[in-house]
N, C-alpha and C positions, 0 to 999 in steps of 0.2 A: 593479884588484881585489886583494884581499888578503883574510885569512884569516877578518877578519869579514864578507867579502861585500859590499864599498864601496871605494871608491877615494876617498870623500867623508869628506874629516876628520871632520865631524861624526856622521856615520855610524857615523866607525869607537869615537870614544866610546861614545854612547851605546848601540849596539847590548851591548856585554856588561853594561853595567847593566842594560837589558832583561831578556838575558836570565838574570842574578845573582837578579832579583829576580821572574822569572816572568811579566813580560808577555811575548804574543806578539806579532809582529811578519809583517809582509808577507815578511820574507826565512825566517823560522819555517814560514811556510803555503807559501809557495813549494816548500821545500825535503821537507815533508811530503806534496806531491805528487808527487814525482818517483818513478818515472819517470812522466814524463805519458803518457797516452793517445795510441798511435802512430796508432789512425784517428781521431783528435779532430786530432792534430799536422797530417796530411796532408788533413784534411776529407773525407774516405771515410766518415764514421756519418752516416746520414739518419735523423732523427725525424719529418719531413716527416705522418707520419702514423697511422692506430690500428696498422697493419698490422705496421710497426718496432716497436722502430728495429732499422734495416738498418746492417749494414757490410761492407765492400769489401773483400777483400786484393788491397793493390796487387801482390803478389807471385806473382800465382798460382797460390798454395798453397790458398785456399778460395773463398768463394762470389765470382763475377762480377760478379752483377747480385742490388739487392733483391727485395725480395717483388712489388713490383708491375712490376718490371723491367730499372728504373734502374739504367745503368752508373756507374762512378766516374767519367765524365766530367762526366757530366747531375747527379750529384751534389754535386759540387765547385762545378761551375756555381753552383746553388739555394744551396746553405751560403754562397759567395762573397756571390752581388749580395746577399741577406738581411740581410749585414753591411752591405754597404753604405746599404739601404733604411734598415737608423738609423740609420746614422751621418747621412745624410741627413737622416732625420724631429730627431735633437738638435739638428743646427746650426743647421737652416731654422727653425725653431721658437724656437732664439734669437731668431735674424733676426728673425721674427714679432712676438716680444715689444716687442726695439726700433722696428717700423714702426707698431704700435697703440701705444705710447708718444708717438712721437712725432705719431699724431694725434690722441690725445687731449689731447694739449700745446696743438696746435692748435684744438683743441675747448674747452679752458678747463678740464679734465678732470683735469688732471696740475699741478696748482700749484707740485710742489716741484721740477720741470724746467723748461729754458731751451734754447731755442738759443742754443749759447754759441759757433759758427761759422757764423755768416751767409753770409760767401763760401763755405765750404763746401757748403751747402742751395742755395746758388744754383748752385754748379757741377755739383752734383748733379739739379737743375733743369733746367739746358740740358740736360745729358747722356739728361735723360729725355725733353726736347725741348716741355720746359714753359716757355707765357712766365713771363716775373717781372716785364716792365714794367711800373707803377703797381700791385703788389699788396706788402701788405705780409707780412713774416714768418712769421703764422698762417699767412697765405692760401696762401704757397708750400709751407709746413709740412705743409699740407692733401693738396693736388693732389699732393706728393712723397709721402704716406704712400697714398692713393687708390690712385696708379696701379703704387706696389710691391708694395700689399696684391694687385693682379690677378695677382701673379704668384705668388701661392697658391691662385687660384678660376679664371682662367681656363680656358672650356670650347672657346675656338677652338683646333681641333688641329693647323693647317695654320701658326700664327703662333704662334714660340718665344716662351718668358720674354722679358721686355724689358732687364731686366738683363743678362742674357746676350749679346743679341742688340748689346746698345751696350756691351759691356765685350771682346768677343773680337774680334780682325781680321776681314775679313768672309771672307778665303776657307777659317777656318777655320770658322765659322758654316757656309756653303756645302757643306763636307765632311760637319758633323753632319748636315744639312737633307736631303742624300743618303743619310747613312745610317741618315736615320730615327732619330735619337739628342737629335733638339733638344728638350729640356723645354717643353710648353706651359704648363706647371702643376706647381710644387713639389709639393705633395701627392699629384698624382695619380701622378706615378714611384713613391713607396712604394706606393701602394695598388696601382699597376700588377704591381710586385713579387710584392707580398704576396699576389696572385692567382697568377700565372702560376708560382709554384712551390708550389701549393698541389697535395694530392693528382691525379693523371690531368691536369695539363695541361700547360704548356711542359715538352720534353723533350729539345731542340735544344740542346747548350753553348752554340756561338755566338749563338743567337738570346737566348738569358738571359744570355750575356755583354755582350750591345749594350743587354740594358735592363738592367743595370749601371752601362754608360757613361753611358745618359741619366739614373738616377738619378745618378749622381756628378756630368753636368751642374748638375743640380739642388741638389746638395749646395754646389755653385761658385757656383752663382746666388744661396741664401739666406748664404753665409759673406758677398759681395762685399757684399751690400745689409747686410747685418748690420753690417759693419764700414766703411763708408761715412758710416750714419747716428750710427752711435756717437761719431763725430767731430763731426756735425753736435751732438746733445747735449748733448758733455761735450766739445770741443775738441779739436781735430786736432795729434797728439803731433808733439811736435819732442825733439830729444836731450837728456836728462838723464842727470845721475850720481850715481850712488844704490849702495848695497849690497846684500847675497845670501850665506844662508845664516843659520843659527840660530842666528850669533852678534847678528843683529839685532834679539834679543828682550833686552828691559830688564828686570833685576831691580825695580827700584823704579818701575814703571808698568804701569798696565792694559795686558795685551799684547792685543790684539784681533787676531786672525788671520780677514782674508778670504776664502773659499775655493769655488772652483766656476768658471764661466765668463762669470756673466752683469753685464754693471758696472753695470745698472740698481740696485742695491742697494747693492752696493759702494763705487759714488762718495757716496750717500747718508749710507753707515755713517761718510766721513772725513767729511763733512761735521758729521754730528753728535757725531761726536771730539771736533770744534774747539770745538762748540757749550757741548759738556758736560764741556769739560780741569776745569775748576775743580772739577765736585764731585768726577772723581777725586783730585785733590789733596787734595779734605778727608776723603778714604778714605782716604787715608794713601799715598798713590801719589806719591812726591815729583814723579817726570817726567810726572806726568798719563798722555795714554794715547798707544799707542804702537801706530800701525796695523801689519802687515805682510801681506802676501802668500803665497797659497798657489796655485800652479798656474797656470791660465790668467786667471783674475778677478783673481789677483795682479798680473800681467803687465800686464792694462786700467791697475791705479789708479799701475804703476810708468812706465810711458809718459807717462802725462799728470799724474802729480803727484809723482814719484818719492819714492813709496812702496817700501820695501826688502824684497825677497822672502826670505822665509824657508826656504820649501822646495819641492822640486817633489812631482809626482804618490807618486812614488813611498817620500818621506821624509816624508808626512805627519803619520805614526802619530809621528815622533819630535818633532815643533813638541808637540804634548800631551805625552811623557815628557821634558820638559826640567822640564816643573812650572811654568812660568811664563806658561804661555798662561792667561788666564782665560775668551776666548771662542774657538770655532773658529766662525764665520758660513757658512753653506755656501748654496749657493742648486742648482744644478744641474751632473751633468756630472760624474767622475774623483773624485767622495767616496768612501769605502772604508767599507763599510756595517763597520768593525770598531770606527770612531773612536766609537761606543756605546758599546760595551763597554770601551773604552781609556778612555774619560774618566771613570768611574765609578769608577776606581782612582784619579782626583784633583779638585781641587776648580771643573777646564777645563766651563766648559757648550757642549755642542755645540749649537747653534741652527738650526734648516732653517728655510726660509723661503717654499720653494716647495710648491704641491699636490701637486705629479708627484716629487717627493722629499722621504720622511721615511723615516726613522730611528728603528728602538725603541732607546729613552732617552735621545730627544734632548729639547729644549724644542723648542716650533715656534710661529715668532710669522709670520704669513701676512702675504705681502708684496704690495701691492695701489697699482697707480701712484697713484691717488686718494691714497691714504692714504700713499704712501712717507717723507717724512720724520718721522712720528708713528711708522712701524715702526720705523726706524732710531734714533730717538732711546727705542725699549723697548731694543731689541737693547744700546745701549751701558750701560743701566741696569743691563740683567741682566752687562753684563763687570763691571760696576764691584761690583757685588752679589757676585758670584764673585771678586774680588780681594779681598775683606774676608775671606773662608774660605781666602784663600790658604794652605798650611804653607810659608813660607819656609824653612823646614829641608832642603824636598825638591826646592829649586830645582836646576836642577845646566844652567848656561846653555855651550854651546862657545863655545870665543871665536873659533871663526873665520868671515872672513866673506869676501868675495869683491868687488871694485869692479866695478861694471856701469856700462855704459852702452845705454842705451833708447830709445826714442822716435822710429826712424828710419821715417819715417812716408814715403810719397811725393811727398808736397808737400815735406817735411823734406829729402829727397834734392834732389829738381829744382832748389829751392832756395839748396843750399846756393854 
């Protein structure tokens, strides 16, 4: 860390042209909240209800207990698993998205996906304890997306998720099943949550801290299946070497920045790169287009296609003030509802893609498995459209960049 608040060369660039020139930045808002809220820091404030919000002093200088009673343990408690419950409902909800993908693949539903890892779906298969004998790829595609999807509806409380239940040793299974922590049903832990910390009910730390734990099983169950069938997809990553940071953006090509968590869209948007290099070049983009990474959806297309990341969560806002991004693509998950306002200061179109995230002043082209490579091939139209308004003047690119290497997948390992 140093004096512009980055230890990140390119950071430490761009941040005083920032702030030379008046935009603000996440390190700006950060530092304009300080000092931050010491019962927000410690999770002592309950909103829980009309009554509040209530707050704690941990110090025993003021009140104890809130209005309707709750001590700062019971509140901590609530504050706690609540985080958890989404973090839960984001990931599983991925997951989700990839398991109705992949059966509508199998449904004839999804034309511009494949399984592109056969022995994968089939390992995936046994594991779930499906035969494969004489059926072919739909058919296992089918019964593997079926019997994943139960593990968001299921209503038998006695018998865990089944991902779970074949992904953990048994006698750690055995220990959840004791204490009552084993997820029957991804959804129903949020909703379970989202009940029992509601006004007048659970009141017990420990007993809202165990259904915590079972929503974080849950959270473990939709990330494993999420990222299992991903491979199935789009191809189970092995090691590449590729680059990292903002010196991976090209003056003389459509920069298209991928950005969010979910690769259904993403593997798409390279695909229709490739599709449509040529008319960027006759926009005048000598290098055609130039994908890169931002975050975790960056991470998906640099594993399996080494794609070069440009920035993480936290340097987003700077992939747009370099001047040379002309799309930021976002779908769900670590967007910075700020990149609105930051792109409007140049000629970057920011793009959402998802229902459950938009953005005031972004464009939003809705992204629909049916339809996905038609979406993807708008999305590159509008980079290449915004690379024509580029002002080359206000490019201003880091050269530095960073060698990575990716793809260390667990087949990749076992493997090696």
């Amino acid at each position: 860390m140093n004096e512009h608040g980055s230890c990140d060369k390119c950071a430490q660039e761009l941040l005083p042209l920032a702030k030379a020139q008046g935009f603000e930045t996440v390190w700006d808002r950060h530092e304009s909240q300080l000092p931050q809220c010491g019962f927000g820091l410690l999770g002592v404030c309950c909103r829980q209800c009309w009554k509040g919000p209530c707050r704690i002093n941990p110090f025993g200088d003021g009140p104890a207990k809130g209005v309707c009673g709750a001590d700062a343990h019971t509140i901590v408690a609530r504050n706690l698993i609540r985080g958890i419950a989404a973090g839960t409902a984001a990931h599983s909800e991925h997951g989700r998205h990839i398991v109705k993908t992949l059966l509508e693949l199998a449904e004839g539903h999804a034309p511009d996906y494949a399984v592109k890892d056969e022995e994968k779906l089939r390992k995936v298969a046994a594991l779930l304890q499906i035969a494969t004998e004489g059926k072919d790829i739909n058919e296992i595609a089918r019964e593997v997306a079926t019997a994943t999807l139960e593990d968001y509806a299921s209503q038998r409380e006695a018998e865990p998720c089944r991902w779970l239940e074949k992904t953990v040793p048994a006698a750690r299974l055995a220990k959840f099943v004791e204490l009552g922590v084993a997820p029957h049903n991804i959804d129903a832990t949020v909703t379970d949550i989202m009940g029992r910390t509601h006004v007048g009910t659970d009141a017990d730390p420990v007993n809202l801290l165990l259904a915590g734990v079972r929503s974080s099983l849950a959270d473990y169950t939709g990330m494993y299946l999420g990222t299992e069938l991903s491979d199935v997809l789009f191809g189970t990553p092995q090691p590449v070497v590729t680059k990292a940071n903002l010196g991976v953006l090209k003056a003389d090509a459509v920069n298209i920045a991928v950005h969010g968590h979910n690769p259904l869209l993403s593997e798409l948007v390279c695909d229709a790169a490739l599709a449509l290099n040529d008319a960027a070049v006759k926009a005048g983009a000598k290098e055609g287009i130039n994908i890169v990474g931002v975050c975790c959806t960056g991470n998906e297309v640099l594993m399996r296609r080494g794609i070069p990341l440009a920035s993480n969560y936290l340097s987003q806002e700077l992939a747009i003030l370099t001047g040379a991004v002309d799309a930021m693509v976002v779908d769900v998950q670590c967007i910075m509802p700020s990149l609105g306002g930051l792109k409007d200061c140049f000629h970057t179109e920011l793009i959402t893609t998802m229902s459950t995230c938009k953005i005031p002043g972004a464009s939003h082209v809705e992204f629909h498995t049916e339809t996905a490579g038609e979406n993807a091939r708008k999305i590159v139209a509008l980079a290449i459209d915004a690379y024509k308004r580029r002002d080359h003047s206000r490019v201003n690119i880091p050269r530095h960049t960073t060698t990575v290497i990716g793809g260390f997948s667990a087949e990749a390992i076992v493997g090696a």
